[in-house]
C-alpha positions as CSV (number, residue, x, y, z in Angstrom):
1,X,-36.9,-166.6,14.3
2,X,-36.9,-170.0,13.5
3,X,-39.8,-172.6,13.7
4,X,-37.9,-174.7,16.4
5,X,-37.8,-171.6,18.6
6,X,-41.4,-170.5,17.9
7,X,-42.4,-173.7,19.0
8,X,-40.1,-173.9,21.8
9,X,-40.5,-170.4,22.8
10,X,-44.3,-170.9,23.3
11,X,-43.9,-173.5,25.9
12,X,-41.3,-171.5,27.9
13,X,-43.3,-168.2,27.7
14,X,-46.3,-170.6,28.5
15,X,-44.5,-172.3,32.0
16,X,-41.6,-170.1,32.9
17,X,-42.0,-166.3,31.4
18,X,-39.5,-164.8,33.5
19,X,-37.0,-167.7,32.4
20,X,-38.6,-167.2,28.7
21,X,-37.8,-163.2,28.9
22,X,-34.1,-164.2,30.2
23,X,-33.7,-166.2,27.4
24,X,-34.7,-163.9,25.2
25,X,-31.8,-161.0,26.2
26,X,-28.7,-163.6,25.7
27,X,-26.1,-163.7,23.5
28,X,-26.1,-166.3,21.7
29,X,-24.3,-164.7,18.6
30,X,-21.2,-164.3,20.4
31,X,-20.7,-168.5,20.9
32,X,-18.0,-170.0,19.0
33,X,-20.5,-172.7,17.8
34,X,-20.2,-175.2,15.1
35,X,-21.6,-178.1,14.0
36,X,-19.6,-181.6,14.5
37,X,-20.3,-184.5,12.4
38,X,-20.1,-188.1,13.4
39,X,-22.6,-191.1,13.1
40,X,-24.7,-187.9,14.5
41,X,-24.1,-184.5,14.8
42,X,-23.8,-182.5,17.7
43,X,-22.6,-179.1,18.3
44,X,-19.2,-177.7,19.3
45,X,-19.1,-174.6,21.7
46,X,-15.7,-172.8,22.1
47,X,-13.6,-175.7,20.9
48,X,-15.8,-178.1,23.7
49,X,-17.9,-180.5,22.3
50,X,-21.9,-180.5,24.3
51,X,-22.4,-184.6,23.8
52,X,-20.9,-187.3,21.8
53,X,-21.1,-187.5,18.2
54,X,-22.0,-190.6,17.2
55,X,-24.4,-192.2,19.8
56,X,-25.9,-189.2,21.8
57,X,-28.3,-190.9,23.5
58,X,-26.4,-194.2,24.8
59,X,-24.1,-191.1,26.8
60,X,-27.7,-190.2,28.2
61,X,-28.6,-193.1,29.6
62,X,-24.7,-193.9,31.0
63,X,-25.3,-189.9,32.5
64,X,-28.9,-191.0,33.3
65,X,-27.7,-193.8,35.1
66,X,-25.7,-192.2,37.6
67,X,-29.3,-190.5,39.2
68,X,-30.9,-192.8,42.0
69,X,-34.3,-194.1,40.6
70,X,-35.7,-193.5,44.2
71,X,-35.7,-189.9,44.6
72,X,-38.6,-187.7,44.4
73,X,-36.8,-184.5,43.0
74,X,-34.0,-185.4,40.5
75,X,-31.8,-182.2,39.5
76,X,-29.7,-182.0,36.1
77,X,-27.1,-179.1,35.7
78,X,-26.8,-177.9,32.4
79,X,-29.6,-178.0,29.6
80,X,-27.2,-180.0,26.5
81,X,-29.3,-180.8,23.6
82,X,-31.7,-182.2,25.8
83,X,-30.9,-186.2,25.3
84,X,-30.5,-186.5,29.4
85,X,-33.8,-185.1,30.1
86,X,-35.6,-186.9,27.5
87,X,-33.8,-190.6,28.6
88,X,-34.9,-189.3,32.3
89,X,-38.4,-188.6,31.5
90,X,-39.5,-191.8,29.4
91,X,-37.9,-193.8,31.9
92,X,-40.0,-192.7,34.0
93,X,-36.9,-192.5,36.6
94,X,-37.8,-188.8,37.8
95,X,-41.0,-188.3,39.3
96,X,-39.9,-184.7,39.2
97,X,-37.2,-183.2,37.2
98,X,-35.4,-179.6,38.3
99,X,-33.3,-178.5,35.0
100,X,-30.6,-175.9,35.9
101,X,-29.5,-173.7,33.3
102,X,-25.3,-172.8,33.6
103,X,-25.4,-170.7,30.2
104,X,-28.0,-168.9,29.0
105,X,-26.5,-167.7,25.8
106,X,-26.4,-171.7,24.9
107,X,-29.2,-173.1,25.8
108,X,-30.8,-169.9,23.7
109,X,-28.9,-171.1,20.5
110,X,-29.7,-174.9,21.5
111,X,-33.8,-173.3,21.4
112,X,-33.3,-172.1,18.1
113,X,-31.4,-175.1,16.3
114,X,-33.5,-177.9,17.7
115,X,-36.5,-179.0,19.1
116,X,-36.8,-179.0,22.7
117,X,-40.3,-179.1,23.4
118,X,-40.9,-182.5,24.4
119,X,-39.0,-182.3,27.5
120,X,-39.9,-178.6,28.3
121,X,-43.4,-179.6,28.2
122,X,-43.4,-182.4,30.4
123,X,-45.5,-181.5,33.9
124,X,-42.3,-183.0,36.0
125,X,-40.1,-180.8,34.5
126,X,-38.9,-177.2,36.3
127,X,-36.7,-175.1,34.8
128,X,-34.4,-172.3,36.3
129,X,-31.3,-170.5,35.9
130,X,-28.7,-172.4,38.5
131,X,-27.6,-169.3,39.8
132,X,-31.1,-168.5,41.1
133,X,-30.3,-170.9,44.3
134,X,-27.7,-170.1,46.8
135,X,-26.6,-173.9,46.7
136,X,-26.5,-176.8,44.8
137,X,-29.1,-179.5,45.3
138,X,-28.8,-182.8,45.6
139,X,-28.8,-185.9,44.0
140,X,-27.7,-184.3,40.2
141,X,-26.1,-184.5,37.5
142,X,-24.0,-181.9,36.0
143,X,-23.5,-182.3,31.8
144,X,-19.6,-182.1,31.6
145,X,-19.2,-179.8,28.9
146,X,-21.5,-177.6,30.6
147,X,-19.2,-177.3,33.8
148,X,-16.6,-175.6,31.2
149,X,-19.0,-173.7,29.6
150,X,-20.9,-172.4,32.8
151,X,-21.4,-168.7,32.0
152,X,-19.8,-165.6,34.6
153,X,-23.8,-165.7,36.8
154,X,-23.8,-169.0,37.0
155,X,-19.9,-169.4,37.8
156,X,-20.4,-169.9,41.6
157,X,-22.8,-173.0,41.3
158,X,-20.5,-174.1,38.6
159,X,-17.2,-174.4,41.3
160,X,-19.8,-175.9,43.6
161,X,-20.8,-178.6,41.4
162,X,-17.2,-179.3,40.2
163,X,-16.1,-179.7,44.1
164,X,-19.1,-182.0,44.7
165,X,-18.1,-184.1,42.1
166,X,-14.6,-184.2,42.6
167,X,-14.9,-184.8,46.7
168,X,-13.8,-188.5,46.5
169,X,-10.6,-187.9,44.4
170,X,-9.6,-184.7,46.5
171,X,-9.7,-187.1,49.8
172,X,-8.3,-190.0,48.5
173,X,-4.7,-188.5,50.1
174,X,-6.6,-188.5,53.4
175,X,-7.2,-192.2,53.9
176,X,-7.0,-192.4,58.1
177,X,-5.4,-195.9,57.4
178,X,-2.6,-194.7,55.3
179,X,0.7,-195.6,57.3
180,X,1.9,-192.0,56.7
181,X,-0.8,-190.6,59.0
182,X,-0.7,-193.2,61.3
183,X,3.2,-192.6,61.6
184,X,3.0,-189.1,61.9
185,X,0.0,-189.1,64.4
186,X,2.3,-191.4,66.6
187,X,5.2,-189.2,66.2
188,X,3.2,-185.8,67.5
189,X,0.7,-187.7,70.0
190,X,3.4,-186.5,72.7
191,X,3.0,-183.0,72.1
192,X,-0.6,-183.2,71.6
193,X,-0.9,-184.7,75.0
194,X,0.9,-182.0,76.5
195,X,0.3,-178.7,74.3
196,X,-2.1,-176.2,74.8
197,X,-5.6,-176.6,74.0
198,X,-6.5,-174.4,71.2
199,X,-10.1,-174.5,73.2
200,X,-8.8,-172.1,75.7
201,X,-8.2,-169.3,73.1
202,X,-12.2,-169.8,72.4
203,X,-13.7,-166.7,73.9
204,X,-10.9,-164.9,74.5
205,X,-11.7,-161.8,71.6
206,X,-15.6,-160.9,72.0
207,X,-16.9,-158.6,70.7
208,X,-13.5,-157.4,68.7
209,X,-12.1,-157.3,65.2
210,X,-9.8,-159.8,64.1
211,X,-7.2,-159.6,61.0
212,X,-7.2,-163.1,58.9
213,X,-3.9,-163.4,56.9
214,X,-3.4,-165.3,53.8
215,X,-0.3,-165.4,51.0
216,X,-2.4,-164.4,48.6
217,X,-0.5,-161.8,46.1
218,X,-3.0,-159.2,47.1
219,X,-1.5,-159.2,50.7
220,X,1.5,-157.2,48.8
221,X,-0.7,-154.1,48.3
222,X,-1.3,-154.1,52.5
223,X,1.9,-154.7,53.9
224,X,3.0,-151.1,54.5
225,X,-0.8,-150.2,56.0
226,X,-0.4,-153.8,58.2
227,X,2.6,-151.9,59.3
228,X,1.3,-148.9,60.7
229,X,-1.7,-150.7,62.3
230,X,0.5,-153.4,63.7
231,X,3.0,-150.5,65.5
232,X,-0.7,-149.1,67.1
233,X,-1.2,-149.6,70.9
234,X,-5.1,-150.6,70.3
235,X,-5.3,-152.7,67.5
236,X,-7.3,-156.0,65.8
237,X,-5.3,-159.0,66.9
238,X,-3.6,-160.8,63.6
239,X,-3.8,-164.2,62.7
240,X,-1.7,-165.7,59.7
241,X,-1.9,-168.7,58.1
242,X,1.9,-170.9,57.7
243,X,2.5,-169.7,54.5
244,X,2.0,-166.0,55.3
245,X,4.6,-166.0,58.5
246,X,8.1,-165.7,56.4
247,X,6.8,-162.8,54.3
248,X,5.4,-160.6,56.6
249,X,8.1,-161.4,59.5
250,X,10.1,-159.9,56.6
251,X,8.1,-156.5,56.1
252,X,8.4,-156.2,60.0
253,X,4.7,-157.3,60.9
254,X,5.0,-159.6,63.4
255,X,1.5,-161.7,64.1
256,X,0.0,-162.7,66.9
257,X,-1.1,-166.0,66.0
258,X,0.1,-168.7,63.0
259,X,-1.9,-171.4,62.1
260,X,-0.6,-174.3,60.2
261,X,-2.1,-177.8,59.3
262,X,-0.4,-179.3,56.5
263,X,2.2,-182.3,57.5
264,X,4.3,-180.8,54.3
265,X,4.9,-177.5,56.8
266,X,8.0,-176.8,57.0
267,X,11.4,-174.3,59.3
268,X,11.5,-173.2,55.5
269,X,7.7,-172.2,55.8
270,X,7.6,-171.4,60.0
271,X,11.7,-170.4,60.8
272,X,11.5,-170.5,64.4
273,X,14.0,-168.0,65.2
274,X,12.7,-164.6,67.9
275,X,9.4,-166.4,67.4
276,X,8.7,-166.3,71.1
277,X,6.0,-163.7,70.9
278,X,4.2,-165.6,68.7
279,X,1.5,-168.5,70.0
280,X,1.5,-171.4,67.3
281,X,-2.2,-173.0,66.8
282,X,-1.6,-176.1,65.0
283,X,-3.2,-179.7,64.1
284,X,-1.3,-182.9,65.1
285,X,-0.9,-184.1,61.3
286,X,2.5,-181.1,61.7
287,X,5.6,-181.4,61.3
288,X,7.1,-182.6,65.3
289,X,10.3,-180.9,64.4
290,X,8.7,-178.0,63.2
291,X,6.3,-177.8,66.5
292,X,9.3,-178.6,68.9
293,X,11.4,-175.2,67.4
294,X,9.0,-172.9,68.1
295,X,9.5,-170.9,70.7
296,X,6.1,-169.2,71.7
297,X,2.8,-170.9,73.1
298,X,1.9,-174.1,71.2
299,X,-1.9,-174.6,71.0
300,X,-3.3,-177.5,69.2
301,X,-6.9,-178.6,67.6
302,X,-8.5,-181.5,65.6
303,X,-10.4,-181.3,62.7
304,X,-13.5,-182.8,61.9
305,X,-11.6,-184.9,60.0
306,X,-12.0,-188.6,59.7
307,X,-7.9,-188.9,60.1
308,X,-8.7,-187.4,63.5
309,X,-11.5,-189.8,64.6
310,X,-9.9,-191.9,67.2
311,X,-7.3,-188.9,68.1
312,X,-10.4,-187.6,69.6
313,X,-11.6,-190.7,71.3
314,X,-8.1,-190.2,73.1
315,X,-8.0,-186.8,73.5
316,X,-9.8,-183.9,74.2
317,X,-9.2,-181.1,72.4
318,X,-11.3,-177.9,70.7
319,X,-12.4,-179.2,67.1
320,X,-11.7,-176.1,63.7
321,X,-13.7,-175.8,60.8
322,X,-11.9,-177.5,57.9
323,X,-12.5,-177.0,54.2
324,X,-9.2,-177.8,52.6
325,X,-7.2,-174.9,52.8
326,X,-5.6,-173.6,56.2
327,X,-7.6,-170.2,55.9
328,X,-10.6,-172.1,56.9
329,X,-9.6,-172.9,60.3
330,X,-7.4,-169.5,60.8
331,X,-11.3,-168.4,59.7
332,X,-12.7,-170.3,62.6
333,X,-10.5,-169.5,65.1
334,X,-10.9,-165.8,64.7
335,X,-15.2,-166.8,65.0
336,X,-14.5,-168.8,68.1
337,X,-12.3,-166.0,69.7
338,X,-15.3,-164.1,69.3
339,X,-14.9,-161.8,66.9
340,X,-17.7,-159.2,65.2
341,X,-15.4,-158.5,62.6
342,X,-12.9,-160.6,60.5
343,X,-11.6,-159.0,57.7
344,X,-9.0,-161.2,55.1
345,X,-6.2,-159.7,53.4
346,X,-4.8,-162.0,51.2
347,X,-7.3,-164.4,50.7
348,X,-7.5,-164.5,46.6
349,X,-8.6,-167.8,45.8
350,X,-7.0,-166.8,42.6
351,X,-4.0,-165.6,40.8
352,X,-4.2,-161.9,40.2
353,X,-1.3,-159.6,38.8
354,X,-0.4,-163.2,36.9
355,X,1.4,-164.2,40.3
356,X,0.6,-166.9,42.6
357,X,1.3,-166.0,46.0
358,X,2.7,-163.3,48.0
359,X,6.5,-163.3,49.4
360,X,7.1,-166.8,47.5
361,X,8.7,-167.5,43.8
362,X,5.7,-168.9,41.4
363,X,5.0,-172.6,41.8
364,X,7.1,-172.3,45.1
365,X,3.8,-173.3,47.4
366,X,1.5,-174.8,44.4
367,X,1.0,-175.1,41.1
368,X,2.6,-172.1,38.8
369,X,0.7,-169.6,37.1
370,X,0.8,-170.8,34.1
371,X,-1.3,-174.4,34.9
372,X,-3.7,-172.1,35.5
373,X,-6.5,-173.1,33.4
374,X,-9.7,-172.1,35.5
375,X,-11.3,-168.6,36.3
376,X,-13.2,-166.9,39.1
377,X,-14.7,-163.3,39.0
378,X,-12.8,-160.9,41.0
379,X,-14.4,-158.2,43.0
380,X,-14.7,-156.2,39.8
381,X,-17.1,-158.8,38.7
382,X,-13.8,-159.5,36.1
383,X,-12.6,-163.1,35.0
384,X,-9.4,-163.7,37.0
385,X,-7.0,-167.2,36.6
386,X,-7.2,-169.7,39.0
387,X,-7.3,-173.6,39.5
388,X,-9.7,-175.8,40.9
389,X,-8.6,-176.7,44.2
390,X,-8.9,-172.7,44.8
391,X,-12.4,-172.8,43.0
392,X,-13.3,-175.5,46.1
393,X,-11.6,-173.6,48.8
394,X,-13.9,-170.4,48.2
395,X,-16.9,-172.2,47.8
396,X,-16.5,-174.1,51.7
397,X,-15.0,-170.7,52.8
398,X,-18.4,-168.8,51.1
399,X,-20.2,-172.1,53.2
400,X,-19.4,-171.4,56.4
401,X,-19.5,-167.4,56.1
402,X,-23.2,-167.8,55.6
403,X,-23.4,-170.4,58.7
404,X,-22.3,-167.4,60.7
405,X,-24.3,-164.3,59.7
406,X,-23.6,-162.7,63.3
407,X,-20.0,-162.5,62.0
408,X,-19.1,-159.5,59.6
409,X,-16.4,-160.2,57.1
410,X,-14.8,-157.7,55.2
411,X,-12.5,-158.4,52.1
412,X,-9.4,-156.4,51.6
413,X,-9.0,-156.6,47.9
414,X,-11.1,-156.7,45.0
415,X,-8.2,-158.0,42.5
416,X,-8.7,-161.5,43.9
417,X,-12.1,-163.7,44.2
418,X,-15.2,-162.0,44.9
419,X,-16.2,-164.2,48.0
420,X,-19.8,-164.5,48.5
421,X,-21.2,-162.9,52.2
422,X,-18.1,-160.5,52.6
423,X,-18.1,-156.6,52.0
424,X,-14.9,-154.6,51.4
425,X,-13.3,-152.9,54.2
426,X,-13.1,-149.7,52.1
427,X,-10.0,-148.6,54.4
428,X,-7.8,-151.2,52.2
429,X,-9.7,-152.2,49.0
430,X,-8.7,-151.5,45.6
């Protein structure tokens, strides 16, 4: 052991034992770590460097500098080689400082190569793994090597973080002045006016169980038992999202709802042909053409959505849950219908079996498989590929499944995304 973790070690043992004995059972042997040389040193962790080389702490204070200096809790994400907390503490800019570990293993090898104590000794500081809370915590900052190198326990907060951080770029396309929404808001406010209101589908299921359809590739290991339910007299009512329609119209499992919010939507996605059966719930940022094909009941919704702000000064009209992905309000709709149960087939969140989505070439509806350059674990606790948009559409779907704990969701499959508050409907899962 060497002095630098003595030291170190006597503080933590001293404030946070449990932490301390943690610590103690990583791996920190198994880190691809070496030492990078500069004007200063710093180490490199699986081919990612932790902070700059050459002026560590000036990149502490531009990181430090991001945290409000009015806050009375100020939480960093990630442990580094301790330059942010330091600049943080003889600032005197947190009057109490929440450190978050996101890898064990290398904040044990940081303990043993470098002197920590200063900052672990400090009365404002607390120190936890991240993945002890259930959420992230506000205001933070999250050390950007430490977002790549978040370890499998504390991979959840980890997509949390990264979706936090990334919410202004991912609704930049979303801008309610941009002349494409206006124009295409114009161009369906006809049909909104006169369609259905998804509202009236609201209470309609209580008490039932309701199927929630993604194009996930897992939904290719249900088809045949989707089938055989779908052919039954008494049976959960199925709802699919857009993408999901073409490929199980072509198995023969016709739903009973489609949901479909994207303006990019196209016949290609929703063919409209012996469709008449089958009520369309939709949001008015759809395709007109698309919406005017269809031959079943049209039902349409807002958002919360700022793009839908003065659509609903205009018009009245039940409000979905969004969260980025269709399969949030499809979700939603199945809650408001009333159902107990919701189980999702489909829903990956990820790209297991190397493919991207069910009934569709690769890269058909998204980025290909191999972009894929992120991971989730799968419901065999097992690193699976995925990409980051997906990594943000679990985390809001994992949100709003713990807002509704008199709701019991099932997952079909455990070769996709493990998804926090859902148990597997053992009569499907793998």
């Amino acid at each position: 052991m060497t002095d630098s973790f003595e030291r170190n070690g006597a503080v933590l043992q001293s404030r946070w034992p449990e932490v301390w004995a943690r610590l103690l059972a990583e791996d920190d042997a198994s880190l691809g770590a070496e030492l990078v040389e500069g004007l200063q040193s710093t180490l490199k962790i699986n081919g990612i460097q932790l902070t700059s080389r050459h002026d560590r702490v000036a990149e502490a204070r531009l990181q430090a500098a991001s945290l409000p200096t009015d806050s009375a809790v100020l939480h960093l994400y990630g442990t580094g080689l301790g330059d942010v907390q330091r600049v943080l503490l003889e600032g005197g800019t947190a009057a109490r400082l929440q450190v978050h570990i996101l890898n064990g293993a290398l904040f044990s090898l940081v303990l043993k190569l470098t002197e920590q104590v200063s900052w672990l000794s400090d009365p404002r500081v607390e120190l936890g793994y991240a993945s002890d809370g259930a959420e992230i915590q506000l205001p933070f900052f999250a050390l950007p090597a430490e977002l790549e190198l978040a370890d499998e326990s504390n991979a959840r907060i980890r997509d949390r973080l990264v979706s936090e951080v990334h919410i202004d770029f991912n609704n930049r396309e979303f801008d309610p002045r941009a002349p494409y929404i206006l124009q295409r808001l114009e161009e369906s406010f006809a049909l909104v006016s006169t369609d259905h209101d998804v509202a009236e589908l609201f209470g309609s299921r209580q008490g039932e169980e309701i199927y929630v359809i993604g194009t996930g590739p897992s939904l290719e290991h249900h088809f045949e038992k989707l089938r055989v339910v779908r052919g039954q007299a008494l049976r959960p009512l199925f709802i699919c999202v857009d993408t999901a329609y073409r490929p199980l119209i072509a198995q023969g499992i016709q739903p009973d709802i489609v949901v479909t919010i994207d303006h990019k939507i196209s016949e290609r996605h929703l063919p409209a042909a012996d469709s008449a059966c089958v009520r369309l719930v939709y949001l008015p940022m759809s395709d007109p053409q698309v919406l005017l094909a269809w031959e079943g009941e049209r039902y349409v919704g807002f958002s919360p959505s700022p793009v839908y702000a003065q659509l609903r000064q205009r018009i009245q009209r039940g409000v979905l849950s969004a969260g980025g992905s269709v399969i949030h309000p499809a979700v939603d709709l199945a809650v408001r219908m009333g159902a107990s149960d919701v189980t999702l087939f489909g829903v990956d969140f990820a790209y297991p079996m190397d493919k991207s989505h069910a009934g569709w070439g690769d890269g058909e509806l998204g980025a290909p498989v191999e972009q894929a350059r992120q991971w989730v674990l799968d419901g065999h606790g097992q690193r699976v590929k995925t990409q980051l948009n997906f990594r943000r559409y679990l985390g809001e779907l994992e949100r709003y499944i713990e807002a509704h704990p008199h709701v019991r969701f099932f997952n079909s499959s455990r070769s996709g995304a493990m998804i926090a508050g859902t148990d597997f409907n053992e009569a499907f899962s793998q």
